[in-house]
N, C-alpha and C positions, 0 to 999 in steps of 0.2 A: 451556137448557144441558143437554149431555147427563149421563146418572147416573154417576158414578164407580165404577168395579170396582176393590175393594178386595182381592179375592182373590188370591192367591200366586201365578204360573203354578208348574210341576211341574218337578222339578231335572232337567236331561239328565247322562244316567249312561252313558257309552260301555261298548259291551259288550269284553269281551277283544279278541277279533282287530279292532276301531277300526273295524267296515266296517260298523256299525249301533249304535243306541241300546235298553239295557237298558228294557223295556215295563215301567213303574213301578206299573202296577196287576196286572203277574205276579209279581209279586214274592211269595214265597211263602214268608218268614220262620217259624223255629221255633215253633212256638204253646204247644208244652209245653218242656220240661227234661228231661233224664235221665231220671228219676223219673216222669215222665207226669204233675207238677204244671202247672197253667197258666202259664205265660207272663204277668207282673204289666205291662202295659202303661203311660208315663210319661203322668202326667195332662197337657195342656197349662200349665199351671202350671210342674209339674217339668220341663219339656223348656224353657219360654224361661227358668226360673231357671239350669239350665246354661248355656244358650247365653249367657245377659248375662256372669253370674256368673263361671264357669267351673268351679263346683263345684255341692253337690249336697248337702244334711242330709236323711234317712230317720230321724225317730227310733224309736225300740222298734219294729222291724221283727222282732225275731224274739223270741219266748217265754223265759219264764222259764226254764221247765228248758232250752230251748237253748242258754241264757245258760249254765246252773251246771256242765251236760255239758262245751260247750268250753270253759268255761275254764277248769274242773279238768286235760281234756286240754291245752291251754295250759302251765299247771304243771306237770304232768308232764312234757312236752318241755323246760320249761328249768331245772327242779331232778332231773328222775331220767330220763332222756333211756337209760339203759340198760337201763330197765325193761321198752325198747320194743323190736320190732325195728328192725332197721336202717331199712330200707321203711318204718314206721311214725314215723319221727323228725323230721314235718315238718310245715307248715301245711296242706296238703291230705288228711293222714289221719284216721281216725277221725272223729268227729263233725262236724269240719272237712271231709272231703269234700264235705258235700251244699253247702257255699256256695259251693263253684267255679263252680257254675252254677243259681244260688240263680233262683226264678223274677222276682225285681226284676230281679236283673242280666242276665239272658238280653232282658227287655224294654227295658234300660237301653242295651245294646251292641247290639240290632238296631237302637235308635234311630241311635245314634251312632257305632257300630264297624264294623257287619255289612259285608262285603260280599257285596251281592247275588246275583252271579254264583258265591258259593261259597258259597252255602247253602241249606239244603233241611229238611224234616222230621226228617231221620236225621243230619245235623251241620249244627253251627253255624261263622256267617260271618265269625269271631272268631277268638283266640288268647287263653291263659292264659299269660302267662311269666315268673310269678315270682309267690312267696308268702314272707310270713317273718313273725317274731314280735316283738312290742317288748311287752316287760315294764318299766314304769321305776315306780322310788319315787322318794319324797319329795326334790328335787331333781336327781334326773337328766334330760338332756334340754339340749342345747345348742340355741341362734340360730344357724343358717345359713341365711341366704335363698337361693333358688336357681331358676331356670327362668322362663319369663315369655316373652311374645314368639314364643308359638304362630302368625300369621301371615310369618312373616318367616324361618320355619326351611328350611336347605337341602333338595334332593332326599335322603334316604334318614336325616334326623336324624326321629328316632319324636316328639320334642320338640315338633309342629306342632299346629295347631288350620284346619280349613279350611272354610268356611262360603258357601253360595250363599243366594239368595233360598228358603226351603221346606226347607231341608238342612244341617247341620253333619257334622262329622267330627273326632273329639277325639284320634286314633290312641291315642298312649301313655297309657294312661288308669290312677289309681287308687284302688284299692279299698281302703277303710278301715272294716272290723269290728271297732267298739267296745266288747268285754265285760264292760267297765266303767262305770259312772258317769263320766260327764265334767262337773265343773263348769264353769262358762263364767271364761273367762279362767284357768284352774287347770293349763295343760299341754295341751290339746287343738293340733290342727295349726293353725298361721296362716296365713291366707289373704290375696290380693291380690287381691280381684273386680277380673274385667277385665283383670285382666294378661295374659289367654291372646293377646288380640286388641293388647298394646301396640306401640307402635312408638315412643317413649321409653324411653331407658335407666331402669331405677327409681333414684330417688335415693338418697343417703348413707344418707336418714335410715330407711330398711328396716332398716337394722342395729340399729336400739333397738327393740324387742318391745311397747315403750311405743307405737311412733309407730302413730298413727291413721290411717296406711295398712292398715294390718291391721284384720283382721276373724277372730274367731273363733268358737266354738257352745259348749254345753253342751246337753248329754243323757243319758236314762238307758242303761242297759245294755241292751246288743243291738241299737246302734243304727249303721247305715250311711253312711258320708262317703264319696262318690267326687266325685275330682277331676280335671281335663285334668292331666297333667303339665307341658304348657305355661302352668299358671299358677303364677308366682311362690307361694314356701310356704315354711313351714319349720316346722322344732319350735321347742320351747318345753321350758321348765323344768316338771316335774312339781309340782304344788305340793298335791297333797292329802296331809296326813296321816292317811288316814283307810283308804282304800284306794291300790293302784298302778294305774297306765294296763294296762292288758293289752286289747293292738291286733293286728291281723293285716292288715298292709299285704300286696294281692296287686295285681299291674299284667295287663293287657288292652291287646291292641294288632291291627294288622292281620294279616290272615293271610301277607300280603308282608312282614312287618317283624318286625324281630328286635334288643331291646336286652341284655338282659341273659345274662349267661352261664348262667343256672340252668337248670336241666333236675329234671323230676322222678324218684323213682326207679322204676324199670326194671319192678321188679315190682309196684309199686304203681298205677303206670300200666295194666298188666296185668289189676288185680281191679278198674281201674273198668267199670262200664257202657261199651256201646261209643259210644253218643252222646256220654258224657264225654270218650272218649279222643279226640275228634274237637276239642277245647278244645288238645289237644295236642300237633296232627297236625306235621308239617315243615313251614317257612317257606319257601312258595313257591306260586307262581300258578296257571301250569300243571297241568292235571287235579289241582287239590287239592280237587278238592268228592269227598268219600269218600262211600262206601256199605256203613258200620258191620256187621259180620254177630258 
């Protein structure tokens, strides 16, 4: 009986103009960040716990004092927000800039985001389009479920999830920087493993934060959650009396695609590195692979 080949064959990638296939061993993905930190590559592990999953726990990926920096910055943005400049008034400033392209996430979205044909050493194959801040105490934080059904989304909704044999692609994707202590079940985001790939409606019972469809984490501070936005989620009630959630939801999507109305500001965009600014280039296909000066 002959020997079984268990091995994956290699995903075909049409290149732009459709009249040939992208050569999958040129591919020549960012290897450092901005900063000329390495590029943290996703273990096999972390790469098929997304793909089941459709989420992603990192705990204590970043330092103490990174911790105490932002999110002293944090509090400053949402109790004295005038202290700052205008420019300076948002989640990508200050000590918050270097995680826009933290080197997990640079490895995490050439996994699952990049696209190949638009990326290079000097920009990345990605987009940044949107960052914001959630501060809650001691029961703030409503149940709204929402999203789910990443296979099954129309042409141009960022809401998809799309998967071959060797290859995923999660488009609309979110990034969740934890500055806090998150105890488990205390208010952390809820999750639907596997909802990104459902093709059932989710039932009634999503609406009680109780039902054991859910699934949530607890970690210490400084710790990283990214999720598909095509998986079903939602918050939850803050429940520690001890500390508040202090979270920096930032969404990652393709360089073709564009959900949210945010934009960063003008001049702040300005004082980043020029590889940064390439996170923030225009949505659109055509000759967008830039070359940073």
């Amino acid at each position: 009986m002959p020997t079984q080949n268990n091995s994956s064959t290699k995903p075909v990638i049409f290149e732009q103009s459709r009249l040939g296939y992208v050569d999958i061993d040129a591919i020549d993905l960012p290897r450092t960040n901005a900063e000329s930190k390495p590029v943290i590559e996703l273990t096999p592990e972390q790469r098929y716990l997304f793909d089941t999953q459709g989420w992603l726990l990192i705990p204590g990926l970043l330092s103490e004092d990174e911790v105490d920096q932002m999110r002293a910055f944090c509090y400053r943005i949402h109790q004295q927000p005038e202290s700052l400049p205008e420019a300076q008034r948002c989640t990508i400033a200050g000590p918050l800039e270097q995680l826009t392209d933290h080197p997990f996430i640079v490895g995490f979205m050439n996994e699952f985001l990049a696209h190949p044909d638009l990326s290079s050493q000097d920009c990345y194959g990605f987009r940044m389009e949107s960052s914001s801040l959630t501060i809650r105490s001691t029961g703030e934080g409503t149940v709204g479920p929402h999203n789910g059904h990443g296979l099954m989304r129309l042409p141009g909704d960022s809401h998809n999830y799309r998967c071959i044999p060797g290859q995923a692609r999660s488009s609309l994707t979110c990034v969740v920087w934890e500055l806090n202590e998150v105890e488990y079940g205390c208010g952390g985001t809820l999750l639907i493993s596997g909802s990104h790939k459902a093709t059932y409606l989710a039932p009634e019972s999503v609406q009680n934060p109780n039902s054991p469809l859910w699934v949530t984490y607890g970690c210490p501070a400084g710790s990283l959650l990214i999720f598909s936005e095509s998986t079903t989620h939602s918050a939850s009630p803050w429940k520690s009396a001890e500390r508040d959630r202090v979270a920096i939801f930032s969404r990652y999507n393709y360089v073709n695609s564009k959900w949210h109305k945010w934009e960063p500001h003008p001049e702040l965009l300005e004082s980043f590195p020029p590889k940064r600014r390439t996170l923030f280039r225009p949505v659109h296909v055509e000759g967008n692979l830039v070359s940073p000066v």
